[in-house]
Structures are given as C-alpha cells and as structure tokens.
PyMOL commands that place a pseudoatom at each C-alpha (Angstrom):
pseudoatom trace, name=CA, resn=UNK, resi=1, chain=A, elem=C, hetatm=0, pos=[137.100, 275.735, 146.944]
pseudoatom trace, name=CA, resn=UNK, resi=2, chain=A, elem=C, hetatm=0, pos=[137.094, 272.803, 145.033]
pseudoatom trace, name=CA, resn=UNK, resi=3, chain=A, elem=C, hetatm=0, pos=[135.325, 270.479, 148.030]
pseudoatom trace, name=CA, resn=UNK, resi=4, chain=A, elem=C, hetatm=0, pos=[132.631, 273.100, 148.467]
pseudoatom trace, name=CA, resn=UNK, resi=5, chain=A, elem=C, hetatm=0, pos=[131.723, 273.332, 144.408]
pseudoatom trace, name=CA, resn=UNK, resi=6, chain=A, elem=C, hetatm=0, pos=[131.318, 269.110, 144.912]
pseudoatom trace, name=CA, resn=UNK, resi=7, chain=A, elem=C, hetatm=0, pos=[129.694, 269.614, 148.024]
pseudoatom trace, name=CA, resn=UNK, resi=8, chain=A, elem=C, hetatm=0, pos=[127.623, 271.463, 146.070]
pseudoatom trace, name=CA, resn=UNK, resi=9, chain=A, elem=C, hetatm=0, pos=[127.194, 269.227, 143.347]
pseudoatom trace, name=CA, resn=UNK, resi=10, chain=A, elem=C, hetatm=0, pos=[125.738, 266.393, 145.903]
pseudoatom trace, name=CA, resn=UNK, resi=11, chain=A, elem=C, hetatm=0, pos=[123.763, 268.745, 147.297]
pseudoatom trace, name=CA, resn=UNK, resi=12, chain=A, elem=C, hetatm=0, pos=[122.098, 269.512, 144.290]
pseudoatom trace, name=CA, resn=UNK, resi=13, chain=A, elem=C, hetatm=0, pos=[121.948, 265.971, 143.256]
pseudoatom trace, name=CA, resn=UNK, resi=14, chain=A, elem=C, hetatm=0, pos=[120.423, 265.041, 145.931]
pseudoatom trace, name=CA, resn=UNK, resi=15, chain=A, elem=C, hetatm=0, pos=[117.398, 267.573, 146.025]
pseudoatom trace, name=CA, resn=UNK, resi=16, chain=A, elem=C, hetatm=0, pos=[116.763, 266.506, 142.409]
pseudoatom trace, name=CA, resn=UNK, resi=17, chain=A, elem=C, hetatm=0, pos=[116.420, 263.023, 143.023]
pseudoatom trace, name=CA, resn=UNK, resi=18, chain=A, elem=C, hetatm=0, pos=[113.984, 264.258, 146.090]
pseudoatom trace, name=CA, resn=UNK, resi=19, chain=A, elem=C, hetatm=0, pos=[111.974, 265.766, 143.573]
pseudoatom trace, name=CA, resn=UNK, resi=20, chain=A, elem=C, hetatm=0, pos=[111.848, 262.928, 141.196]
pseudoatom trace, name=CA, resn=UNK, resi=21, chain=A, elem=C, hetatm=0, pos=[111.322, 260.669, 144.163]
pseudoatom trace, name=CA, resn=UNK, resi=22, chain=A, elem=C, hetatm=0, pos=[108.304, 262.816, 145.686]
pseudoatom trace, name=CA, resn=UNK, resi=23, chain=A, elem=C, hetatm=0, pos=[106.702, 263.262, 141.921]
pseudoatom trace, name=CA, resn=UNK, resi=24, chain=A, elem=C, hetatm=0, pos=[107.021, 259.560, 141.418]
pseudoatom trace, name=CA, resn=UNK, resi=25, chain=A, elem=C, hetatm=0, pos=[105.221, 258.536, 144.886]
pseudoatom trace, name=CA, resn=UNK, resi=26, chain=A, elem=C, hetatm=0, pos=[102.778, 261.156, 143.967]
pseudoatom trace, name=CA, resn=UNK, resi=27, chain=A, elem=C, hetatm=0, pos=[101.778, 259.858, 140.837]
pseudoatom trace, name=CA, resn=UNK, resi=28, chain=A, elem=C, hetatm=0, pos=[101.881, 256.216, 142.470]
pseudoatom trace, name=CA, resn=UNK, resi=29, chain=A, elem=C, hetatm=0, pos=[99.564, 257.211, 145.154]
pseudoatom trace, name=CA, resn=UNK, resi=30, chain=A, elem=C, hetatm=0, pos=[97.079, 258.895, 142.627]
pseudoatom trace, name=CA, resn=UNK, resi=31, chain=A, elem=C, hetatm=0, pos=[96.680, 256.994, 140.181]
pseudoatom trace, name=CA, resn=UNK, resi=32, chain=A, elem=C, hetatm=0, pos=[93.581, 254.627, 139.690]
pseudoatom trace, name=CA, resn=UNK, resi=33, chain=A, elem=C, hetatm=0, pos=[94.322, 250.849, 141.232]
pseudoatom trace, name=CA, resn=UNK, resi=34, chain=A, elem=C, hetatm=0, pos=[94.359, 248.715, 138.395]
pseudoatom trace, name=CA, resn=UNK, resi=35, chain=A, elem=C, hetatm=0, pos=[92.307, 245.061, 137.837]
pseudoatom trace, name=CA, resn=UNK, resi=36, chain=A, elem=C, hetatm=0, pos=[95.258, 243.598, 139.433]
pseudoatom trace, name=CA, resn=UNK, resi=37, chain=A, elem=C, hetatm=0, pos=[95.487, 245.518, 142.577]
pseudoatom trace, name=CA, resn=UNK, resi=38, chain=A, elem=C, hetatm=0, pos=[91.580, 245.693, 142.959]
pseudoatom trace, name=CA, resn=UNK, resi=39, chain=A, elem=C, hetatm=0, pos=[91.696, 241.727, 142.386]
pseudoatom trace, name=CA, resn=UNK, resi=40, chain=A, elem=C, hetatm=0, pos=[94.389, 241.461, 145.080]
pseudoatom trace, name=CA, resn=UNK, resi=41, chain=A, elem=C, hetatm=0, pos=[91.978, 243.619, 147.508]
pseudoatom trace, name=CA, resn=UNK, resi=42, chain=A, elem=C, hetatm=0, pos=[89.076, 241.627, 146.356]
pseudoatom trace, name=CA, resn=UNK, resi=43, chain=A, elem=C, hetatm=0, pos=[90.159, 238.027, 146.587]
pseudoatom trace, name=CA, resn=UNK, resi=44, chain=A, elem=C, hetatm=0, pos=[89.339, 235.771, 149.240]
pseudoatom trace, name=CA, resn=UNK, resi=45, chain=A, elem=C, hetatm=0, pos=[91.180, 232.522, 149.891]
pseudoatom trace, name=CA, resn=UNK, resi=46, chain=A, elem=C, hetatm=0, pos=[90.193, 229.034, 150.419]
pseudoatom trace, name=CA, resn=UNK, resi=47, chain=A, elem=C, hetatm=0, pos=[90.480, 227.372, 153.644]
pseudoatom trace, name=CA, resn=UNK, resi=48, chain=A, elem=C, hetatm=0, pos=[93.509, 225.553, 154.638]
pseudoatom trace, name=CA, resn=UNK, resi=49, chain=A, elem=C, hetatm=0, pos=[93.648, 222.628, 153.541]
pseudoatom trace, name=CA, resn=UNK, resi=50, chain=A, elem=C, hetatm=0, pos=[93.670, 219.126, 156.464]
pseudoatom trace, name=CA, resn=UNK, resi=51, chain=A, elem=C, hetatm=0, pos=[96.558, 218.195, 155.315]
pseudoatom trace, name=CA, resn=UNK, resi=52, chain=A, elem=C, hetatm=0, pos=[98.848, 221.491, 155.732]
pseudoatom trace, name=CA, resn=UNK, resi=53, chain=A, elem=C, hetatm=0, pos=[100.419, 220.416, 159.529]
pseudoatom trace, name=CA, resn=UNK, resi=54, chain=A, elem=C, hetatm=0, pos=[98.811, 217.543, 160.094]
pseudoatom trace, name=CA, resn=UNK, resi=55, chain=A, elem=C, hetatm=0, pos=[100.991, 215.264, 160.581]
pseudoatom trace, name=CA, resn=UNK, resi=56, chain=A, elem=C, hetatm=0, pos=[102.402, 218.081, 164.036]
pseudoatom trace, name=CA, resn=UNK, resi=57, chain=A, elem=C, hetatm=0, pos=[99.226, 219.288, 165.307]
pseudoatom trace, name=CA, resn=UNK, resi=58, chain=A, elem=C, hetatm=0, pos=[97.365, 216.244, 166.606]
pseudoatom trace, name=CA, resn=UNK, resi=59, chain=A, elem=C, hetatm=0, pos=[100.098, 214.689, 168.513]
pseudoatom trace, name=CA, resn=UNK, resi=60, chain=A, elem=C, hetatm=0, pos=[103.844, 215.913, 167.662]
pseudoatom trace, name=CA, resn=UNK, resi=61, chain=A, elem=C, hetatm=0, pos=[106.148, 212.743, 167.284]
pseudoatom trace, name=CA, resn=UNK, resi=62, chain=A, elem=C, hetatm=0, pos=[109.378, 212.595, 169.191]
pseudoatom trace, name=CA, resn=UNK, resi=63, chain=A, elem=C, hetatm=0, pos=[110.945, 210.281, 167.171]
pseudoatom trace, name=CA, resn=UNK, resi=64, chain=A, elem=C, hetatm=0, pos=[112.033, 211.469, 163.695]
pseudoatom trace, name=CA, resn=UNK, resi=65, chain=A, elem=C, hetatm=0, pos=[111.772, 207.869, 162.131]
pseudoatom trace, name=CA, resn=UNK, resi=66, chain=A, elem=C, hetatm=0, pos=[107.346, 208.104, 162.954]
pseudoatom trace, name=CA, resn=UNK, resi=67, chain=A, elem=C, hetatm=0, pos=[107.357, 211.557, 161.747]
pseudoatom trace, name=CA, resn=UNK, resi=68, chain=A, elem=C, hetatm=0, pos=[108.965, 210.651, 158.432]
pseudoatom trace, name=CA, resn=UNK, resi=69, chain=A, elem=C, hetatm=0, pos=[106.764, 207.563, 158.309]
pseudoatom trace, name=CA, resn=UNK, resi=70, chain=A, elem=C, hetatm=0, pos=[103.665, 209.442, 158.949]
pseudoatom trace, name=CA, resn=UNK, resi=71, chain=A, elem=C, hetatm=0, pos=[105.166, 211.855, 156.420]
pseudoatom trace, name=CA, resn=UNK, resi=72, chain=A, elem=C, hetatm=0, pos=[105.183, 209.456, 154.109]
pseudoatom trace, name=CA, resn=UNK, resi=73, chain=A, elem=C, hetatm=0, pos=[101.835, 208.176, 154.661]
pseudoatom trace, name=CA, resn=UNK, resi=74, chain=A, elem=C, hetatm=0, pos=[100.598, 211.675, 154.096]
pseudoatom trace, name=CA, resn=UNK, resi=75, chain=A, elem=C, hetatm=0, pos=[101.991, 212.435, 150.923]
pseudoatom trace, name=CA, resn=UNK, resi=76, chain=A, elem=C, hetatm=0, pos=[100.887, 209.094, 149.439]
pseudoatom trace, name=CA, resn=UNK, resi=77, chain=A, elem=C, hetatm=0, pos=[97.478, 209.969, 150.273]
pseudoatom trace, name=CA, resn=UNK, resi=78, chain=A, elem=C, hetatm=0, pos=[97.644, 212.982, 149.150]
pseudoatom trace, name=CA, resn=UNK, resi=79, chain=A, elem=C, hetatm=0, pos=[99.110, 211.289, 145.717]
pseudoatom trace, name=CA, resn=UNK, resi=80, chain=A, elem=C, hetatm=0, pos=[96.036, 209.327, 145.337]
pseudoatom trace, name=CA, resn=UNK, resi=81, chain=A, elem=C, hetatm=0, pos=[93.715, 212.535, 146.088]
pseudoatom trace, name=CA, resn=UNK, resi=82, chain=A, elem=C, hetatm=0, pos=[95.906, 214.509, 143.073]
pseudoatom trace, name=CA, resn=UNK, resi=83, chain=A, elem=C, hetatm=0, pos=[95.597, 211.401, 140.723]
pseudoatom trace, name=CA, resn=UNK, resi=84, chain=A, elem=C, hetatm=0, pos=[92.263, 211.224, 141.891]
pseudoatom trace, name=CA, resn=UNK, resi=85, chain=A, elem=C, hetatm=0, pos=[91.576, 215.215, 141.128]
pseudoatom trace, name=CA, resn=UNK, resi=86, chain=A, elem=C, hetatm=0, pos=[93.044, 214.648, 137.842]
pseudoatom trace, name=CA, resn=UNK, resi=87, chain=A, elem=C, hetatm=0, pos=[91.482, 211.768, 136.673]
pseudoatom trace, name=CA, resn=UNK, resi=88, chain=A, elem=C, hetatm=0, pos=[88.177, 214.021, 136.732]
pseudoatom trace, name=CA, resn=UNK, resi=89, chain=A, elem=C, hetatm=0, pos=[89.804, 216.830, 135.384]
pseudoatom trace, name=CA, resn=UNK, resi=90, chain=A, elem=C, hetatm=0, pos=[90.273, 214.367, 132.623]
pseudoatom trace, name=CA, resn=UNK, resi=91, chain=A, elem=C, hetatm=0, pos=[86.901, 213.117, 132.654]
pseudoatom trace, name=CA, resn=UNK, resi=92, chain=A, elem=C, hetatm=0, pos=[85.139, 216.821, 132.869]
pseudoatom trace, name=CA, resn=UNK, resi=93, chain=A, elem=C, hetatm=0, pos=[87.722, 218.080, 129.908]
pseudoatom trace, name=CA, resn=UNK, resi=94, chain=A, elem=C, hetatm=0, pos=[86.868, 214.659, 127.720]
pseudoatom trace, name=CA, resn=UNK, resi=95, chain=A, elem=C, hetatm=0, pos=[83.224, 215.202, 128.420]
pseudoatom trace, name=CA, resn=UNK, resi=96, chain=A, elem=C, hetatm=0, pos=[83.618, 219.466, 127.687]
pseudoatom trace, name=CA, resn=UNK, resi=97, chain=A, elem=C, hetatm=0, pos=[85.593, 217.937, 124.176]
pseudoatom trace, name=CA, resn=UNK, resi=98, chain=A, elem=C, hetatm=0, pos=[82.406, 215.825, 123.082]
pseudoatom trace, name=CA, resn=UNK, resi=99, chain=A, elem=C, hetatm=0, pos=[80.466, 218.283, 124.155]
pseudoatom trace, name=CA, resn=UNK, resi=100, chain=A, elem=C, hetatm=0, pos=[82.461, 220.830, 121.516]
pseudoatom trace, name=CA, resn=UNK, resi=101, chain=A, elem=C, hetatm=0, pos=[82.956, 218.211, 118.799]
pseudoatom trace, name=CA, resn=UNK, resi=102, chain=A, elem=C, hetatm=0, pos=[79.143, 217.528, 119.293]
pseudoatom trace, name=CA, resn=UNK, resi=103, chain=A, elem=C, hetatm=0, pos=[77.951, 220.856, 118.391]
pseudoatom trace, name=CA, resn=UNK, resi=104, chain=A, elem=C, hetatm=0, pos=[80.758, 221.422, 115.769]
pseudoatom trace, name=CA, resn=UNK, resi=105, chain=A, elem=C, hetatm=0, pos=[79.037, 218.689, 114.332]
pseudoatom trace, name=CA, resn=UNK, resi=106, chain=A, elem=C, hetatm=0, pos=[75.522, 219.931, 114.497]
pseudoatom trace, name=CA, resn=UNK, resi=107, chain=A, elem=C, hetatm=0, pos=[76.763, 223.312, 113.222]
pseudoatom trace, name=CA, resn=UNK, resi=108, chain=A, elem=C, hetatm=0, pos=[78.166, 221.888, 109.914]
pseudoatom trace, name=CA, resn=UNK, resi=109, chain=A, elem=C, hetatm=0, pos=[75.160, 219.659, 109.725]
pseudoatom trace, name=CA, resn=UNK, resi=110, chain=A, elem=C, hetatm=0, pos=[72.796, 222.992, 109.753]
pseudoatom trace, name=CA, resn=UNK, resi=111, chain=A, elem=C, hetatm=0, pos=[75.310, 224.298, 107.462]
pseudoatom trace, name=CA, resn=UNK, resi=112, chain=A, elem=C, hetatm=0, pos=[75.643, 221.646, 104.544]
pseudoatom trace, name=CA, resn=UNK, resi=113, chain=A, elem=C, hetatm=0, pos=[71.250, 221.644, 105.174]
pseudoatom trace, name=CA, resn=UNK, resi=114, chain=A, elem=C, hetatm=0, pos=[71.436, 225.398, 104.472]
pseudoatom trace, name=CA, resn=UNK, resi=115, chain=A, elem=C, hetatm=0, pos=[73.422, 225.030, 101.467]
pseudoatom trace, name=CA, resn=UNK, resi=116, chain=A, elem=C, hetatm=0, pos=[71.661, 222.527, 100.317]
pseudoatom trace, name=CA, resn=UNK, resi=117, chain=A, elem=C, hetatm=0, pos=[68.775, 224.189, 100.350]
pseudoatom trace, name=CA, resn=UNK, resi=118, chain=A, elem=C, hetatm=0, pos=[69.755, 227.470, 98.800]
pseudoatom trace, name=CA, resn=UNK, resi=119, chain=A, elem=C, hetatm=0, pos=[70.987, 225.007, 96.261]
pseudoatom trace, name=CA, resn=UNK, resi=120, chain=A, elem=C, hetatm=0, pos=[67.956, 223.583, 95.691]
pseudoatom trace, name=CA, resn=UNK, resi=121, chain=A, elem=C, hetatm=0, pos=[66.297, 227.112, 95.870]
pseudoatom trace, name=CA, resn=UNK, resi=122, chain=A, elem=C, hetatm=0, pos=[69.087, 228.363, 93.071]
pseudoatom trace, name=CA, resn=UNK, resi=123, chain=A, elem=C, hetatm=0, pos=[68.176, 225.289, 90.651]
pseudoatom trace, name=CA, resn=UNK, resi=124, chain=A, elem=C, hetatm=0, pos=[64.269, 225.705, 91.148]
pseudoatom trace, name=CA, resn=UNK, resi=125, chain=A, elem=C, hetatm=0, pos=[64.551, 229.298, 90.079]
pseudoatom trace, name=CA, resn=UNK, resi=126, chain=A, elem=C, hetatm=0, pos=[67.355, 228.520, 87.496]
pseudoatom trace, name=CA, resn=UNK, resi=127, chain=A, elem=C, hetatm=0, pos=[64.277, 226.272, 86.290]
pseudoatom trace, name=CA, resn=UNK, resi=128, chain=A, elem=C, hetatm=0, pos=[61.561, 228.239, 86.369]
pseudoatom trace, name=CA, resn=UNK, resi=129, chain=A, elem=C, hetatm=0, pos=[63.915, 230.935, 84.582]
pseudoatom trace, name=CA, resn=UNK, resi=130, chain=A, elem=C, hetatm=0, pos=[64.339, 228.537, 81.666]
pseudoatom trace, name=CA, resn=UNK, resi=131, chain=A, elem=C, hetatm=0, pos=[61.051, 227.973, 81.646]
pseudoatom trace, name=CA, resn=UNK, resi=132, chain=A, elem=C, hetatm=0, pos=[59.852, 231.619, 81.519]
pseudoatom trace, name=CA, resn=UNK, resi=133, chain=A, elem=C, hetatm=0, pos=[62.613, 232.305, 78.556]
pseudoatom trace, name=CA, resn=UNK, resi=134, chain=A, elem=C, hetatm=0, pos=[61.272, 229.195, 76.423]
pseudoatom trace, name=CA, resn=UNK, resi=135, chain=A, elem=C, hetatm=0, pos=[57.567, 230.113, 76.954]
pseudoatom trace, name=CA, resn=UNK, resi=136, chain=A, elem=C, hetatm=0, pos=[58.573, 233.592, 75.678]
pseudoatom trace, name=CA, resn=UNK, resi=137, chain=A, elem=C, hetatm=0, pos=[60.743, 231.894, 72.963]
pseudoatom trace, name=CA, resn=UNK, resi=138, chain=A, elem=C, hetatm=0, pos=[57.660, 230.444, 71.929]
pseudoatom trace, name=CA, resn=UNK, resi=139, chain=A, elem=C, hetatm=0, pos=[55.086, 233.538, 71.646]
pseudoatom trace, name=CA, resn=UNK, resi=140, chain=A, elem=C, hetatm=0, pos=[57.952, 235.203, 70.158]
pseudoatom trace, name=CA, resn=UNK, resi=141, chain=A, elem=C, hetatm=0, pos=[57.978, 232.582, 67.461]
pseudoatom trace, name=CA, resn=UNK, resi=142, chain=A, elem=C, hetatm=0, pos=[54.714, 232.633, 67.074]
pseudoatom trace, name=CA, resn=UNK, resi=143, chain=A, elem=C, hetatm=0, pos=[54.625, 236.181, 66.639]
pseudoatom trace, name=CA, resn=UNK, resi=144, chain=A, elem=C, hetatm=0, pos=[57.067, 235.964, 63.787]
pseudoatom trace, name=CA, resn=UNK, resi=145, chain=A, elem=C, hetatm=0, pos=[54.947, 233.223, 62.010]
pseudoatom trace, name=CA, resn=UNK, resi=146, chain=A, elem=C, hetatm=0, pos=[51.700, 235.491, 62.543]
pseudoatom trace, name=CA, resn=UNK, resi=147, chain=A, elem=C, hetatm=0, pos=[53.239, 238.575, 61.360]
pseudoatom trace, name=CA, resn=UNK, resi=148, chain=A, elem=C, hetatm=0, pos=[54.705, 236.439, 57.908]
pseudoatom trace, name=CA, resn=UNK, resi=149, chain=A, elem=C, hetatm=0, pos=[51.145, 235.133, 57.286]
pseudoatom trace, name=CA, resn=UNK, resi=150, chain=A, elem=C, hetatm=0, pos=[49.855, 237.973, 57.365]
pseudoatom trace, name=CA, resn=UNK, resi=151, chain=A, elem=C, hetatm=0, pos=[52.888, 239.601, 55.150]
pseudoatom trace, name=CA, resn=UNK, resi=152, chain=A, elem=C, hetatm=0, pos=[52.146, 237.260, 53.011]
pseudoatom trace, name=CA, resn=UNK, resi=153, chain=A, elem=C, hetatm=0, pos=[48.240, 237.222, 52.940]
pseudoatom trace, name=CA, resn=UNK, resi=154, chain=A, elem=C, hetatm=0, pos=[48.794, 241.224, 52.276]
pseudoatom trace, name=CA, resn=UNK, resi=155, chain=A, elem=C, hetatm=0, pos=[51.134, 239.970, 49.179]
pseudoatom trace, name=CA, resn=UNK, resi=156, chain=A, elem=C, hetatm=0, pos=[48.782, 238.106, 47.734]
pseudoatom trace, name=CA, resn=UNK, resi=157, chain=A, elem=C, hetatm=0, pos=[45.924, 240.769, 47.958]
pseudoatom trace, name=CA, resn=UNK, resi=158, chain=A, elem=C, hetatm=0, pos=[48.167, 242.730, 46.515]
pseudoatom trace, name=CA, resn=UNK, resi=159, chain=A, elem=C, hetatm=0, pos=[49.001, 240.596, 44.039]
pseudoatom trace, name=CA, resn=UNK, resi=160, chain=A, elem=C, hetatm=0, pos=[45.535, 239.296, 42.899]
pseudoatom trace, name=CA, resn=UNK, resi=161, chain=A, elem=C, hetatm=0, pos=[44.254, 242.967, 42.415]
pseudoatom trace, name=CA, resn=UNK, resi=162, chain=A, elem=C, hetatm=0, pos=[47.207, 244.012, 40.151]
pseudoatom trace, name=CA, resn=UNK, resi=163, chain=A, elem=C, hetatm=0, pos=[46.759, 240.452, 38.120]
pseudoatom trace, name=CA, resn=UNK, resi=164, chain=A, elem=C, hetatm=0, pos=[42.815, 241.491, 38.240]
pseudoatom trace, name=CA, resn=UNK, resi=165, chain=A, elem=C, hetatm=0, pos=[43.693, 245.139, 36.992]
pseudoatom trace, name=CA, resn=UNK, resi=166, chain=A, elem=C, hetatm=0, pos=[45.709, 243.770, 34.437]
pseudoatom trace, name=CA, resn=UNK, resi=167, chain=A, elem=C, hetatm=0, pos=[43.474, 241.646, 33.045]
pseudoatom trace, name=CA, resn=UNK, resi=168, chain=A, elem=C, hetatm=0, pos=[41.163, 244.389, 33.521]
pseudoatom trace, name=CA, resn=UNK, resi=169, chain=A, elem=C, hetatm=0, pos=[43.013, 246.773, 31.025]
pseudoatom trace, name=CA, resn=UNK, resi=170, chain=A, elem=C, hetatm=0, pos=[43.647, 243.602, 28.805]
pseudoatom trace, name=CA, resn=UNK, resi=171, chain=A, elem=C, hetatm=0, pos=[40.154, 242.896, 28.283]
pseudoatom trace, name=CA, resn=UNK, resi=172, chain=A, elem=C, hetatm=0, pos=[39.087, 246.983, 27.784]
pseudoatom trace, name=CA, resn=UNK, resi=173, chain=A, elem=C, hetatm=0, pos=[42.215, 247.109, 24.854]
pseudoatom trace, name=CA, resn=UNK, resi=174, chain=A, elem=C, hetatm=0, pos=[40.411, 243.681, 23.807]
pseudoatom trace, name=CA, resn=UNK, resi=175, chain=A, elem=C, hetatm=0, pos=[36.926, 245.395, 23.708]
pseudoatom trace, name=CA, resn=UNK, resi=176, chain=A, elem=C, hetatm=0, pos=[38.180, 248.671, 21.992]
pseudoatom trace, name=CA, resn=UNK, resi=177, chain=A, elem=C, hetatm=0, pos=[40.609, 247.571, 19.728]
pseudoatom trace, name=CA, resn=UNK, resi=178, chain=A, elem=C, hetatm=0, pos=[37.798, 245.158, 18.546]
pseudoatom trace, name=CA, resn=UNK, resi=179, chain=A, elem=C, hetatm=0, pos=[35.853, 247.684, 17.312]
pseudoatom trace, name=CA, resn=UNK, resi=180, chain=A, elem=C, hetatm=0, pos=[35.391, 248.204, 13.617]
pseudoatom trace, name=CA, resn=UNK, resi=181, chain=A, elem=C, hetatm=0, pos=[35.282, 251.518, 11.987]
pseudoatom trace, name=CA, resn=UNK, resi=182, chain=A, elem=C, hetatm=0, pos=[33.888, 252.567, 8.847]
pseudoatom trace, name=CA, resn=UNK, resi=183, chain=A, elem=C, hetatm=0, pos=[35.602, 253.977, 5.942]
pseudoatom trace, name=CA, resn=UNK, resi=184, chain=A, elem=C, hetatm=0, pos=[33.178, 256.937, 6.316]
pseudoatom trace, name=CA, resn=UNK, resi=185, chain=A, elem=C, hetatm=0, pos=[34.206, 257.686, 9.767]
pseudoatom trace, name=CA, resn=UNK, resi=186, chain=A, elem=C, hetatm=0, pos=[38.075, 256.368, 9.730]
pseudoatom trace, name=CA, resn=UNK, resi=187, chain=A, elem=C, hetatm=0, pos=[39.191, 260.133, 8.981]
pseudoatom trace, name=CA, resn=UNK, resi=188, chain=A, elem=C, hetatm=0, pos=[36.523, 261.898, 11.703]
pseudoatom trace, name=CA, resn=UNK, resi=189, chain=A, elem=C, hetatm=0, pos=[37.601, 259.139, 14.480]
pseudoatom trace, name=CA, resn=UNK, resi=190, chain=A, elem=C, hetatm=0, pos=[41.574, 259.836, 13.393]
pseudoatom trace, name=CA, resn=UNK, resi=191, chain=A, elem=C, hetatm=0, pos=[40.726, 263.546, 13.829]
pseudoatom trace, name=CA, resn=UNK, resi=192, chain=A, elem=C, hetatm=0, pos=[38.922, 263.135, 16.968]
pseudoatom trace, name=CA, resn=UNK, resi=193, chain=A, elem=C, hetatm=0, pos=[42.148, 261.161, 18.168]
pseudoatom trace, name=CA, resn=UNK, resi=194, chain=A, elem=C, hetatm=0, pos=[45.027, 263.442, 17.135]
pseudoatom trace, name=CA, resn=UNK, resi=195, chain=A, elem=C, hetatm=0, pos=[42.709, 266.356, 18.842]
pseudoatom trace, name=CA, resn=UNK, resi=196, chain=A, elem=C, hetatm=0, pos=[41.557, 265.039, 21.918]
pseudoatom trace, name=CA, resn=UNK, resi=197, chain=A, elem=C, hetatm=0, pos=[43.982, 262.008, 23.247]
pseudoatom trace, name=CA, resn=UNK, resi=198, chain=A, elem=C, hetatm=0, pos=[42.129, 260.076, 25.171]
pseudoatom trace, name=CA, resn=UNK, resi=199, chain=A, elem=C, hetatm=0, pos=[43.716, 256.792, 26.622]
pseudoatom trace, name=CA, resn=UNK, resi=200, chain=A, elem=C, hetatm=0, pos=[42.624, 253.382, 25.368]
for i in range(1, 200): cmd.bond("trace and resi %d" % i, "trace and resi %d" % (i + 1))
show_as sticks, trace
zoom trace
C-alpha cells in the first residue's frame, strides 16, 4: 500500500515536471530571437589568420628542439606585429583625442563669442533704455516748467485785474466822495439815499 501511494507520488511528479518541461521548450521555441541570437546568425568571421599552424603545415619538424625554436620565432614576430598594432591604436586614439579636444575648443570659443555678444547686445539696449528714460526725464521736466509759467502767467493776470479793479473802485469812491453838496440839497440827497441805496 504504502509503495504504490509513492509510486504514485513519482508518477505524478514526474508528469508535472513533463509539463513544465514541454511549456518551457514551447515558450523557448516561440519566442522572438533576440539581438544576440540574430547577431550570432548574422556574423561572419575573419579569415584565419597565417600564423594559426604555421609553424606544422609547411613542413612538420621531427625534432622537438626546431619546432620550439620555430615556435619561438613565431611568437616574437607576432610580438612585434601586436606592439606594432598597438602603437597605431595609440596613434589613431591620440589623433581621435585632438581631434575631440579640438572641437571642445572651438565649441567654447563659439560659446564665450555668443555670450559676448548677447552681452554686448544686453548693454546696447541697457543704453539705449537709459537714454529713452532721460530724454523722457527731460520733456517731462520741461512740461513741469511750461505748465508753472503758465500757472504763474495766469497769477499774474489775475492779479493785475483785481489790483486794476481795485484801483478802479478807489478812484470812483475818490470821484464821488469828492463831490460837494449844497446845503439846499444835503436833506433831498440824504432822502434820496436812505430811500433808494444805491452803492458808492
């Protein structure tokens, strides 16, 4: 009883990880290759290089001591080939790093021009602001000074045809009280006043 439930159990196990296994290859075998895969279909390789078996495919040496000698000889030219390789990787990446500092250099250059300019733009219009603002500093001064002349040319209108009245009203109280009335007529002409007022 007991070996046929874990029979069982294995049995049951083992169809599950079927499952899992099928869904997973599945899924793997749908999905969309990738960059990587399509890169790896994609790629071709150089050629093989002269030097990869070389030194066995002309003429194989029997004697161990010639191979390891012509071994030797390989690998120290292919030294000088690497040195040689990097010494104009050095030369290209020196040359690409001028190149860079170059026009990093022309690029601030147009930059400090720009600001320079809108510098010199800001100041001629800060200028021609000031300019504008004293010129209407000016006219409105002016303005002021016209208006207060002609205040006080108003005043003095005013002021010489009141003086002029006055003297006006001086000279008629001059010219009536002047007058001289006769004894005969003092009562009729006090009369005349008390009934009719008229002003002096």
């Amino acid at each position: 009883m007991a070996t046929s439930r874990s029979l069982y159990r294995t049995t049951t196990q083992f169809s599950q990880t079927l499952c899992t296994f099928s869904t997973t290859t599945a899924t793997a075998t749908t999905t969309k290759p990738s960059h990587h895969n399509h890169h790896q279909q994609n790629h071709k390789f150089l050629e093989s290089h002269s030097y990869v078996g070389s030194w066995w495919n002309s003429d194989r040496p029997q004697d161990p001591k010639v191979a390891e000698r012509r071994l030797a000889l390989l690998r120290r030219d292919y030294a000088k080939q690497v040195k040689q390789v990097r010494k104009e990787y050095i030369r290209e990446v020196e040359l690409m790093r001028l190149e860079q500092q170059r026009k990093d250099e022309a690029r601030r250059e147009a930059l400090r021009l720009a600001n320079e300019e809108k510098k010199k733009l800001k100041a001629e219009a800060a200028k021609l602001r000031a300019h504008e603002r004293e010129l209407a500093q000016k006219e409105f001064r002016q303005t002021l000074l016209k208006e207060r002349a002609e205040k006080l040319e108003n005043w003095r209108m005013k002021e010489t045809k009141r003086e002029e009245k006055k003297k006006e009203k001086k000279e008629l109280l001059h010219r009536k009280s002047s007058l001289w009335i006769d004894e005969s007529e003092l009562e009729k002409k006090i009369l005349e006043a008390i009934v009719d007022t008229t002003p002096l």
